[in-house]
C-alpha positions in Angstrom: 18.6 4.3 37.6 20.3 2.8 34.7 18.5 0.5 32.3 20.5 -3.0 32.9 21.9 -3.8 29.1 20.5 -7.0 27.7 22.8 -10.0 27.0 22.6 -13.5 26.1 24.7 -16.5 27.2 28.1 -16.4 27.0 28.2 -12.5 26.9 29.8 -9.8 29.4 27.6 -6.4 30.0 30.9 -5.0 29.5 32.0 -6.5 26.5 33.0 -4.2 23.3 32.1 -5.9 20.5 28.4 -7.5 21.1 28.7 -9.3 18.0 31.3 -11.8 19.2 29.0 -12.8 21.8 27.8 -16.6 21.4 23.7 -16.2 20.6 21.8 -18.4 22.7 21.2 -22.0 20.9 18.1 -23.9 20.8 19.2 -27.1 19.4 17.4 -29.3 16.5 15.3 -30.6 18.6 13.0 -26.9 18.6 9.7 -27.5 17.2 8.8 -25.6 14.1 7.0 -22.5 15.0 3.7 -21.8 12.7 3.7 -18.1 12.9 0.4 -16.0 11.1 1.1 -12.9 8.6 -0.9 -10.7 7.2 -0.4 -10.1 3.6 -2.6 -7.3 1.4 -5.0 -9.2 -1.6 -1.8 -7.9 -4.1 0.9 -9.3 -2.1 -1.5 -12.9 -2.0 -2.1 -12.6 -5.2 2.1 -12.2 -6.3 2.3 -15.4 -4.0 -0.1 -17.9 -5.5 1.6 -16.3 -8.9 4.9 -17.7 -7.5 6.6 -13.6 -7.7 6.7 -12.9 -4.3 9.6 -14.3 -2.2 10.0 -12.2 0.0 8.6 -10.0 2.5 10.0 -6.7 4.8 7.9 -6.1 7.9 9.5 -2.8 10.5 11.4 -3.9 13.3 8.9 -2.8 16.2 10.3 -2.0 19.3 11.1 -4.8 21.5 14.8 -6.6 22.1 15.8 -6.4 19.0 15.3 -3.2 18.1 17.3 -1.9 21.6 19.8 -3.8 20.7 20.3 -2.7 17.0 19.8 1.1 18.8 23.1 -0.5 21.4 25.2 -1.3 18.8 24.8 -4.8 18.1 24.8 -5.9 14.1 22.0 -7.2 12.0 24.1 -10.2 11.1 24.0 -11.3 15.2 20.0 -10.0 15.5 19.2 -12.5 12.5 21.4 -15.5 13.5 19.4 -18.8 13.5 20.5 -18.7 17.5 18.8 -15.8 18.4 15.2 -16.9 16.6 13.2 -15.8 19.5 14.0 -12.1 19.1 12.0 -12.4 15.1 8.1 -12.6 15.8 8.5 -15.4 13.0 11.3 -17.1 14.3 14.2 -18.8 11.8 14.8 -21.0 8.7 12.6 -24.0 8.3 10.1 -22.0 10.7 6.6 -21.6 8.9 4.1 -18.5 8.3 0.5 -19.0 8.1 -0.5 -16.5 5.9 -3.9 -14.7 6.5 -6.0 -12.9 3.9 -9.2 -11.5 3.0 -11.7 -13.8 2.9 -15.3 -14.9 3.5 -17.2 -17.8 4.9 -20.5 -19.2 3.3 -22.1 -22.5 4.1 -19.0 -24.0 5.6 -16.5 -22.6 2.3 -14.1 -20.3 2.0 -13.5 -17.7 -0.4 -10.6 -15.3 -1.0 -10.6 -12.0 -2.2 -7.2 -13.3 -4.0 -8.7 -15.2 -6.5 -12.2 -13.7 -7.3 -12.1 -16.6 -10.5 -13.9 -19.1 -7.7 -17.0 -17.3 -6.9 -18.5 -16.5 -10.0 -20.2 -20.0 -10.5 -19.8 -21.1 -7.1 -22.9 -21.6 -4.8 -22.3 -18.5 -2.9 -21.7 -16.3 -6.4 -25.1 -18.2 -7.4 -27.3 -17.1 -4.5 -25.5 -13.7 -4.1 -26.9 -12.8 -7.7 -30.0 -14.1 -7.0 -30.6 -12.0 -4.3 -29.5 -9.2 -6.3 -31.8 -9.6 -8.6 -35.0 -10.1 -6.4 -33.9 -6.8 -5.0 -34.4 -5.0 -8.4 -30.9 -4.3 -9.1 -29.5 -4.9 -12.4 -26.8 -7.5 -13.1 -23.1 -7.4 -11.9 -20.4 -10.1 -11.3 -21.0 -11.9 -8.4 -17.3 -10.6 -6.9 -18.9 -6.9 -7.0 -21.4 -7.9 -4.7 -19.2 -9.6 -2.2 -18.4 -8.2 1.2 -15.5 -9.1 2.5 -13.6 -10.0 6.2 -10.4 -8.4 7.1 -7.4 -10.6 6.6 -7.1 -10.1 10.4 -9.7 -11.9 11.5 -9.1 -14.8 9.3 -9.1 -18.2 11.3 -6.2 -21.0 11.5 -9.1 -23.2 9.8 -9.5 -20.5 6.8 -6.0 -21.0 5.8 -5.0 -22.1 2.6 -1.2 -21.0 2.1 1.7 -22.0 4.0 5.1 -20.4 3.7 8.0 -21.9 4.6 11.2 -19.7 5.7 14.2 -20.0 3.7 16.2 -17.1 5.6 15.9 -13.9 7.4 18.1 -11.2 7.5 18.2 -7.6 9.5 18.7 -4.4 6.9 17.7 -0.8 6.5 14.6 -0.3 4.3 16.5 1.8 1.7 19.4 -0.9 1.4 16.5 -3.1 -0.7 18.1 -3.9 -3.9 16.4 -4.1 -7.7 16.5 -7.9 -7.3 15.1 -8.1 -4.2 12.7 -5.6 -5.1 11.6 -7.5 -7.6 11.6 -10.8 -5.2 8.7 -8.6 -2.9 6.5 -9.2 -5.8 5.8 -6.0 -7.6 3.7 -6.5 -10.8 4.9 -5.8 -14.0 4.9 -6.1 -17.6 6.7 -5.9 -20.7 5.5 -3.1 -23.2 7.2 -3.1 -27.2 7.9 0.4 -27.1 8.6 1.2 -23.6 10.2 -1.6 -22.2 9.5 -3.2 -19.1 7.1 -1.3 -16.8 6.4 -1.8 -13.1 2.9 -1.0 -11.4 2.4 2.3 -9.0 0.6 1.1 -6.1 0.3 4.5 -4.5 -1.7 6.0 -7.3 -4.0 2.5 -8.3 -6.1 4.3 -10.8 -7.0 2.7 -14.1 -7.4 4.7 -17.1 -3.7 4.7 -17.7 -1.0 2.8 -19.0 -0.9 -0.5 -21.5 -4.6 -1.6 -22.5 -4.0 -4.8 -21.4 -2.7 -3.7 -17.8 -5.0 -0.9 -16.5 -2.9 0.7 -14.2 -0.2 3.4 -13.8 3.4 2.5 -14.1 6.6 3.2 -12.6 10.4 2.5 -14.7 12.2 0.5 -11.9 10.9 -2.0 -9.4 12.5 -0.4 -6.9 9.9 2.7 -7.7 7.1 0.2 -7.5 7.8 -1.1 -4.2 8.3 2.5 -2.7 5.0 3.2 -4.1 3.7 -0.2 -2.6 5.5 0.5 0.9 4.2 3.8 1.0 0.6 3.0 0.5 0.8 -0.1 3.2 2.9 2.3 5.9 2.2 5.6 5.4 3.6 8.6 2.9 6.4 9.4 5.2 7.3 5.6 5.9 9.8 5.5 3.1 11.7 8.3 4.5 12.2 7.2 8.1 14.3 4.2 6.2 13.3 1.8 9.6 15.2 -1.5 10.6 13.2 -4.3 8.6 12.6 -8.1 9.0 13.8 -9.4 5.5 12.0 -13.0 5.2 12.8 -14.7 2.1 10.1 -18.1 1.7 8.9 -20.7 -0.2 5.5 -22.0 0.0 5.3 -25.5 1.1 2.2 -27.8 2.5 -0.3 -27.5 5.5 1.9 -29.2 8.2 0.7 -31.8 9.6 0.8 -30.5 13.3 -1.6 -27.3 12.0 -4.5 -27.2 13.5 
C-alpha cells in the first residue's frame, strides 16, 4: 500500500511544485516555545565568550526530513509557517541551553567556567577532603566530578538563547563565515598568521605556548575536526540535512520555570 504523501493547508497531493504550497500559519498570537539543547563544555564556553552564533544539529528523521527526501526545498522546511516541523521551533522562539554541571548545597557549578569553584565553598571542602585522604594538592576543578549536560534541570539553567533565524542546508554548504559564527577557537600567531584549533586531535604539547593545542589553517578545517569528534569520523562525509540556528543570548524569560 502506498504511503499517503504529507501536505499542509492549502496544498494538493498532486501538486508539482511543493514549494508553492501555502505553509500552515500559526498566527502572533503562538506562545514562545522554550526548547532545551545540549551544547559540549567548548561550544558553552564560545557562547558565554560571545563567538558562537550559531549552531548545526542533523535533520533526524521525522516530517521534515521525508519531505526534503520528496522534493520539497529547505527554503519551505524552514519558513517561520512551518515552525512545528524544527524541534526548536522559529525566530523569537528560545533554547534553554544545558551543560555540564554539578549541584552542591543548593549551587550550581559549570564545567564552562571552572574560574568559580576554586574559592567557592564546594572547591573549599572538595580540597579538604583531598587532603584528609593523604593526597597531595591539586586545583579544586581536578577533583570535580561532573553530571552529563543531559541530565541538567530547567532550574540549573543559566543561559538562554534566543533565535534569530533558522535555515535548512547541506552540512558541506557551511561557509568560512559561518564557520567561524559556530564558534571555533582561534588565535593570531606573528609568524604564522591566524590559526584555528583541531578538536579531533585535543592534545597539548603543540602549537603557540600560549594556546596548548593543535591547529588547523581555515575555520572551516576546525569545525570539520569539531563535527567529527561530536558525530562520528564518517559524519562529515555523509554531508546530512542540518538545522542552521543562528541566536543571540537574551534573559531567563519570565514564563521559565
Amino acid at each position: 500500500m502506498n504511503k499517503k504523501k504529507p501536505f499542509t493547508e492549502g496544498c494538493s497531493e498532486t501538486t508539482a511544485t511543493p514549494v508553492a504550497c501555502a505553509p500552515l500559519i500559526l498566527g502572533d498570537s503562538r506562545p514562545v516555545k522554550l526548547s532545551p539543547l545540549l551544547f559540549s563544555t567548548a561550544m558553552v564556553k564560545a557562547i558565554l565568550e560571545g563567538r558562537k552564533t550559531q549552531t548545526r544539529r542533523v535533520i533526524k528523521k521525522g516530517t521534515a526530513l521525508e519531505w526534503l527526501n520528496e522534493g520539497f526545498t529547505p527554503e519551505y522546511i524552514s519558513d517561520p509557517g512551518n515552525a512545528a516541523l524544527c524541534p526548536w521551533g522559529t525566530a523569537g522562539d528560545v533554547i534553554w541551553v544545558r551543560e555540564t554541571f554539578n549541584e552542591y548545597k543548593n549551587q550550581f557549578y559549570y564545567k564552562a567556567s571552572p574560574e568559580n569553584i576554586e574559592n567557592s565553598l564546594w572547591g573549599k571542602d572538595l580540597k579538604t577532603a583531598h587532603h584528609w585522604a593523604n593526597l597531595p594538592p591539586v586545583p579544586a576543578i581536578d577533583i570535580v566530578k561532573w553530571k552529563p549536560s543531559l541530565f541538567m534541570p530547567l532550574k540549573a539553567c543559566r543561559i538562554f538563547l534566543k533565535i534569530k533565524s533558522i535555515k535548512v542546508e547541506k552540512l558541506l554548504d557551511i561557509t568560512e563565515e559561518s564557520c567561524m559564527a559556530e564558534g571555533v577557537l582561534f588565535y593570531d600567531d606573528k609568524i604564522l598568521g591566524r590559526r584555528f584549533k583541531d578538536y579531533y586531535s585535543d592534545a597539548s604539547g603543540y602549537g603557540h605556548p600560549d594556546h596548548d593545542f593543535p591547529t588547523e589553517n581555515t575555520a572551516r578545517e576546525s569545525f570539520y575536526s569539531l563535527w567529527k569528534k561530536i558525530n562520528g569520523p564518517d559524519s562529515w562525509a555523509e554531508n546530512p540535512w542540518v538545522w542552521v540556528v543562528e541566536f543571540e543570548k537574551t534573559d531567563r524569560p519570565a514564563s521559565f520555570q
